[in-house]
MMTF fields as JSON, N, C-alpha, C and O atoms, coordinates in Angstrom:
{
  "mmtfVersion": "1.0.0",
  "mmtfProducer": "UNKNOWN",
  "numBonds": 243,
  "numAtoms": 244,
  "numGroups": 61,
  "numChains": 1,
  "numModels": 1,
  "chainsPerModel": [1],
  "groupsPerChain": [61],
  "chainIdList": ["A"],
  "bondAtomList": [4, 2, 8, 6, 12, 10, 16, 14, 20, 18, 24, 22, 28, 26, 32, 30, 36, 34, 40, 38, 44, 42, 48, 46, 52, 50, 56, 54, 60, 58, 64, 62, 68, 66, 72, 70, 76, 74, 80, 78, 84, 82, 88, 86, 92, 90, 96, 94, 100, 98, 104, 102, 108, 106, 112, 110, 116, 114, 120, 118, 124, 122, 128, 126, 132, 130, 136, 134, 140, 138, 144, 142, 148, 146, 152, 150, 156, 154, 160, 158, 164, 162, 168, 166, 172, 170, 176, 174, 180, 178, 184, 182, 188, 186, 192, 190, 196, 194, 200, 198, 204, 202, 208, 206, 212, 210, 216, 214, 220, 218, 224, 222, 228, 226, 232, 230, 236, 234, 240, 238],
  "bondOrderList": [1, 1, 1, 1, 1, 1, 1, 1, 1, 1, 1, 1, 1, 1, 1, 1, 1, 1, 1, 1, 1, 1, 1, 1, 1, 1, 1, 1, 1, 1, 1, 1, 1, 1, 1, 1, 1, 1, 1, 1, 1, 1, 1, 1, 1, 1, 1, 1, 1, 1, 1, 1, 1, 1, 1, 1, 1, 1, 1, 1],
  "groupList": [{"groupName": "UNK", "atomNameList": ["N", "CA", "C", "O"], "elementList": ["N", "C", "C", "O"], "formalChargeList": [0, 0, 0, 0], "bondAtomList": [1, 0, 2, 1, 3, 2], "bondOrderList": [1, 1, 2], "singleLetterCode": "X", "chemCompType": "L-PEPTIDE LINKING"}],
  "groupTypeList": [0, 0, 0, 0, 0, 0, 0, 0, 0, 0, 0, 0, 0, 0, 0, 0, 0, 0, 0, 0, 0, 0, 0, 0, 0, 0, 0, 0, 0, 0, 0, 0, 0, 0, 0, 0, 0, 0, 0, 0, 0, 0, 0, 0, 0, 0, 0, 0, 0, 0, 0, 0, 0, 0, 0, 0, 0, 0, 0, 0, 0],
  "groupIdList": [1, 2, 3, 4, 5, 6, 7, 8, 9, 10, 11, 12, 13, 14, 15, 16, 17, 18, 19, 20, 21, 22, 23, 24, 25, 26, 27, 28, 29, 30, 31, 32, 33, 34, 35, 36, 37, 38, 39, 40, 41, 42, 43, 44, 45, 46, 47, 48, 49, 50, 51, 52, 53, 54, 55, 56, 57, 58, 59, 60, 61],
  "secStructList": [7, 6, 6, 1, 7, 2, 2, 2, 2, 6, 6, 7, 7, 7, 7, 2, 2, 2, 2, 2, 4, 4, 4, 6, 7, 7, 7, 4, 4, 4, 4, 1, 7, 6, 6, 7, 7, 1, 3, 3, 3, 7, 6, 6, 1, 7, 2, 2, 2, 2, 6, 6, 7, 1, 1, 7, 3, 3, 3, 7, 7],
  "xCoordList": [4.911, 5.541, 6.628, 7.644, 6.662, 7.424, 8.708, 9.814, 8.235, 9.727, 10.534, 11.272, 10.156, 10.69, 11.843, 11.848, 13.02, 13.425, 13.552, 13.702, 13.446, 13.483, 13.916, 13.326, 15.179, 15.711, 14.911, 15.166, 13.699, 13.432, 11.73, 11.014, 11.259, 10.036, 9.711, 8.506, 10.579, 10.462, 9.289, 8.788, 8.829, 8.349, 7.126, 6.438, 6.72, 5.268, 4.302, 4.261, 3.21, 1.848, 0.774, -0.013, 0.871, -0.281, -0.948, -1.517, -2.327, -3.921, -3.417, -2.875, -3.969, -4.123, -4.311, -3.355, -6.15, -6.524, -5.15, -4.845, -4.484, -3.401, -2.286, -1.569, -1.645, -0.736, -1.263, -0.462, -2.074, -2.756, -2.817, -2.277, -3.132, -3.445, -1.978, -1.534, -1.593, 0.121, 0.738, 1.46, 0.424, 0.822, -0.232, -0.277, -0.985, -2.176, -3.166, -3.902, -3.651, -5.193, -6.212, -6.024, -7.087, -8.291, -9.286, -10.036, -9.725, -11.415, -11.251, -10.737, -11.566, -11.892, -12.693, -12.892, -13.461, -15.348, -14.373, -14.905, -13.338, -13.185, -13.342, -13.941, -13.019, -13.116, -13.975, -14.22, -14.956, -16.497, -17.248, -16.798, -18.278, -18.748, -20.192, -20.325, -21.046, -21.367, -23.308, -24.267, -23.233, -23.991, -23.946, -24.771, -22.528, -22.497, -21.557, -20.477, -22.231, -21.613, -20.862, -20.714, -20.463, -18.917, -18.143, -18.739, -17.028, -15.909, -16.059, -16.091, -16.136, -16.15, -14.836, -13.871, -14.766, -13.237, -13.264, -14.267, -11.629, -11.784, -11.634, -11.066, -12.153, -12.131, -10.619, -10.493, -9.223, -8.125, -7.529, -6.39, -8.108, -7.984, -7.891, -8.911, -7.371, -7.651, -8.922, -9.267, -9.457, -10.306, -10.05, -10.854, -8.274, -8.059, -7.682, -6.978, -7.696, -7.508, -8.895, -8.982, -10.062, -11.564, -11.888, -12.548, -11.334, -11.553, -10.909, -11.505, -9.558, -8.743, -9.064, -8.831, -9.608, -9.857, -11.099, -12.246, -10.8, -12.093, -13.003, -14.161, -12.673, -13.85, -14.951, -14.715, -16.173, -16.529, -16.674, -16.633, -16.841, -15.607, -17.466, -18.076, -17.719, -18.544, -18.019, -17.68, -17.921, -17.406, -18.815, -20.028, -17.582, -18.6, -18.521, -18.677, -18.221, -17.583, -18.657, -18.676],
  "yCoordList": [-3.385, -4.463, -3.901, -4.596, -2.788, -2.175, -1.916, -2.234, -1.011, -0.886, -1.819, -1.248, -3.519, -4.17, -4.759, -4.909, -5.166, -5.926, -7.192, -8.367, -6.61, -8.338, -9.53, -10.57, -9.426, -10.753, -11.367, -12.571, -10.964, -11.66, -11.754, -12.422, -10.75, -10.726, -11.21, -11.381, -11.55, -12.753, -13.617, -13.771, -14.216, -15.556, -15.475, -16.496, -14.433, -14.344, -14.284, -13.787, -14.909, -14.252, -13.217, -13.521, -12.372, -11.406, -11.222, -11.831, -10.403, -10.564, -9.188, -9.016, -8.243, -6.685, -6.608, -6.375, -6.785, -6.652, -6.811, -5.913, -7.978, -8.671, -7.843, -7.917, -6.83, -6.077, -4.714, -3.989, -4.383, -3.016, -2.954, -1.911, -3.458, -4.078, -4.069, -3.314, -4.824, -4.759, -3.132, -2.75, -2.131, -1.266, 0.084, 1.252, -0.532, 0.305, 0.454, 0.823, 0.313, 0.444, -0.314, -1.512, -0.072, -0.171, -0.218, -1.176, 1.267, 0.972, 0.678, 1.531, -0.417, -0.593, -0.437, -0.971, 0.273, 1.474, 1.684, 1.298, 2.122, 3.235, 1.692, 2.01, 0.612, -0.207, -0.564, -0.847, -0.739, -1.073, -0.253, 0.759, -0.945, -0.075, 0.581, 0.072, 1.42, 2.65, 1.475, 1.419, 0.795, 0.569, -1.01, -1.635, -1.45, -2.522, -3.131, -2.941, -3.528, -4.133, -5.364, -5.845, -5.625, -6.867, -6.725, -6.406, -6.781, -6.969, -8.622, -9.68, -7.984, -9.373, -10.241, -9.592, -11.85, -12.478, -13.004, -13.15, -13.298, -13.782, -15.653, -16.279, -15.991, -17.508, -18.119, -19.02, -17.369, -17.743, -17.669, -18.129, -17.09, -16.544, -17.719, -17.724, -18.38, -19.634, -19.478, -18.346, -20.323, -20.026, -19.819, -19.462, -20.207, -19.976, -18.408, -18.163, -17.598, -15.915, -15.702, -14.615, -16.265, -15.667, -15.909, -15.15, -16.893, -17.116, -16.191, -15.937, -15.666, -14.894, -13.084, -12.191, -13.203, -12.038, -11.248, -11.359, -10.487, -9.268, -9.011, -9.124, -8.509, -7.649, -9.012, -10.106, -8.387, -9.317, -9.351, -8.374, -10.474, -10.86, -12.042, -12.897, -11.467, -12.423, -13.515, -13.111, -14.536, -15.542, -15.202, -15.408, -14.403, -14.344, -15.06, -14.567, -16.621, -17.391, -18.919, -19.984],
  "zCoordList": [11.784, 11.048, 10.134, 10.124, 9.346, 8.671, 9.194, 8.757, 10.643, 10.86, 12.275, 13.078, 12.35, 12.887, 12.2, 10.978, 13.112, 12.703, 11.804, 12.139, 10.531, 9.574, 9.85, 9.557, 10.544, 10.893, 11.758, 11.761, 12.8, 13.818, 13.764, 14.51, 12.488, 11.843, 10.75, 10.565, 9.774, 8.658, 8.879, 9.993, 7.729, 7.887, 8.77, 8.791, 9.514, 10.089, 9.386, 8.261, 10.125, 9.613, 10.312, 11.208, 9.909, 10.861, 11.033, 10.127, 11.994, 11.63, 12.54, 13.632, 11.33, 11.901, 12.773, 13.514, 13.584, 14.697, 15.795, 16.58, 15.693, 16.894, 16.676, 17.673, 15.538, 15.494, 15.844, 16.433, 15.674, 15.927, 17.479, 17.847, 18.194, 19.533, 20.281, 21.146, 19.834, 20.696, 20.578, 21.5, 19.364, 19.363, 20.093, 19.707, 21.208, 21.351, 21.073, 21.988, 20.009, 19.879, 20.264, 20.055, 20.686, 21.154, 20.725, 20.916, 19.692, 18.669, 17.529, 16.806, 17.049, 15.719, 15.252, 14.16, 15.755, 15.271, 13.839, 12.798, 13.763, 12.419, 11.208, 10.181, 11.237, 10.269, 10.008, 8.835, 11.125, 10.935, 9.312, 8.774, 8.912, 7.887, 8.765, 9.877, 8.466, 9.367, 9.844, 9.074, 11.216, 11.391, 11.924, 12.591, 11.311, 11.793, 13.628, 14.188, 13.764, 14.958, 15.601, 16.724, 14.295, 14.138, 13.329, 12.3, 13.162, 12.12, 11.924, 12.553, 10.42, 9.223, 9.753, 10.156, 9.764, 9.987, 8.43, 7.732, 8.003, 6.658, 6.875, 7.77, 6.047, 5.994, 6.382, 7.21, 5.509, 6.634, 7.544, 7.623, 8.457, 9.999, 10.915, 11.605, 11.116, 12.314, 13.233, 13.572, 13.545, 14.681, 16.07, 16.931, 16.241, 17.659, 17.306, 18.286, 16.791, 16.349, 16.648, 17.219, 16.517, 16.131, 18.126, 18.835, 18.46, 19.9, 21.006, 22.053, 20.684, 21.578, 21.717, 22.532, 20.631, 20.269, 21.012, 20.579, 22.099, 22.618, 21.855, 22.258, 20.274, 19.202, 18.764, 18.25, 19.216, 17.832, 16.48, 15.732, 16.181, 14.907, 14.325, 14.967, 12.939, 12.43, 11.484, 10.372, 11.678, 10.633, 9.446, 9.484, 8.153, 7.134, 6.184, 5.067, 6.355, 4.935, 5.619, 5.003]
}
Protein backbone atom coordinates (compact mmCIF):
# COMPACT_ATOMS: atom_id res chain seq x y z
CA UNK A 1 0.00 0.00 0.00
CA UNK A 2 2.86 2.40 0.72
CA UNK A 3 4.48 2.24 -2.29
CA UNK A 4 1.38 2.30 -4.78
CA UNK A 5 0.35 4.74 -6.67
CA UNK A 6 -1.72 7.45 -4.67
CA UNK A 7 -3.62 8.67 -7.40
CA UNK A 8 -5.28 5.31 -8.10
CA UNK A 9 -5.04 4.05 -4.27
CA UNK A 10 -6.64 6.97 -2.44
CA UNK A 11 -9.80 6.65 -0.76
CA UNK A 12 -9.55 2.73 -0.17
CA UNK A 13 -10.24 0.63 2.48
CA UNK A 14 -8.10 -2.35 3.31
CA UNK A 15 -8.23 -5.62 5.28
CA UNK A 16 -4.54 -6.83 5.63
CA UNK A 17 -5.31 -10.41 5.20
CA UNK A 18 -6.69 -9.25 1.27
CA UNK A 19 -3.43 -7.03 0.79
CA UNK A 20 -0.99 -9.44 2.16
CA UNK A 21 -2.47 -12.11 -0.14
CA UNK A 22 -2.36 -10.25 -3.46
CA UNK A 23 1.30 -9.66 -2.58
CA UNK A 24 1.93 -13.46 -1.85
CA UNK A 25 1.46 -14.61 1.27
CA UNK A 26 0.02 -17.50 2.35
CA UNK A 27 0.57 -18.27 6.39
CA UNK A 28 -0.83 -16.25 8.71
CA UNK A 29 0.38 -18.85 11.58
CA UNK A 30 2.83 -15.81 12.40
CA UNK A 31 -0.32 -13.52 13.56
CA UNK A 32 -2.02 -16.13 15.26
CA UNK A 33 -1.36 -15.88 19.11
CA UNK A 34 0.53 -19.34 20.08
CA UNK A 35 -2.27 -22.07 20.13
CA UNK A 36 -4.94 -20.58 18.50
CA UNK A 37 -6.53 -21.73 15.42
CA UNK A 38 -8.46 -18.66 13.91
CA UNK A 39 -7.68 -15.17 13.36
CA UNK A 40 -9.83 -12.83 15.39
CA UNK A 41 -12.19 -10.59 12.54
CA UNK A 42 -12.84 -7.02 13.86
CA UNK A 43 -16.47 -5.96 14.18
CA UNK A 44 -15.79 -3.53 10.99
CA UNK A 45 -14.86 -5.99 8.56
CA UNK A 46 -17.95 -6.61 6.31
CA UNK A 47 -19.16 -9.97 6.32
CA UNK A 48 -18.81 -10.43 2.63
CA UNK A 49 -14.64 -10.09 3.66
CA UNK A 50 -15.36 -12.84 6.57
CA UNK A 51 -17.06 -15.04 3.64
CA UNK A 52 -14.37 -14.72 0.77
CA UNK A 53 -11.77 -15.27 2.78
CA UNK A 54 -9.81 -19.06 2.86
CA UNK A 55 -8.40 -18.36 6.71
CA UNK A 56 -10.55 -18.92 9.34
CA UNK A 57 -11.59 -15.95 10.70
CA UNK A 58 -13.61 -15.97 14.32
CA UNK A 59 -16.21 -13.24 14.54
CA UNK A 60 -15.06 -11.99 18.03
CA UNK A 61 -17.59 -9.09 18.63
Amino acid sequence: VLVRDAKTCTGNFFIDEEVLRAEGVTDFSPYQHEGATQLAGDFFVPDAVFERSPSKIFRAY
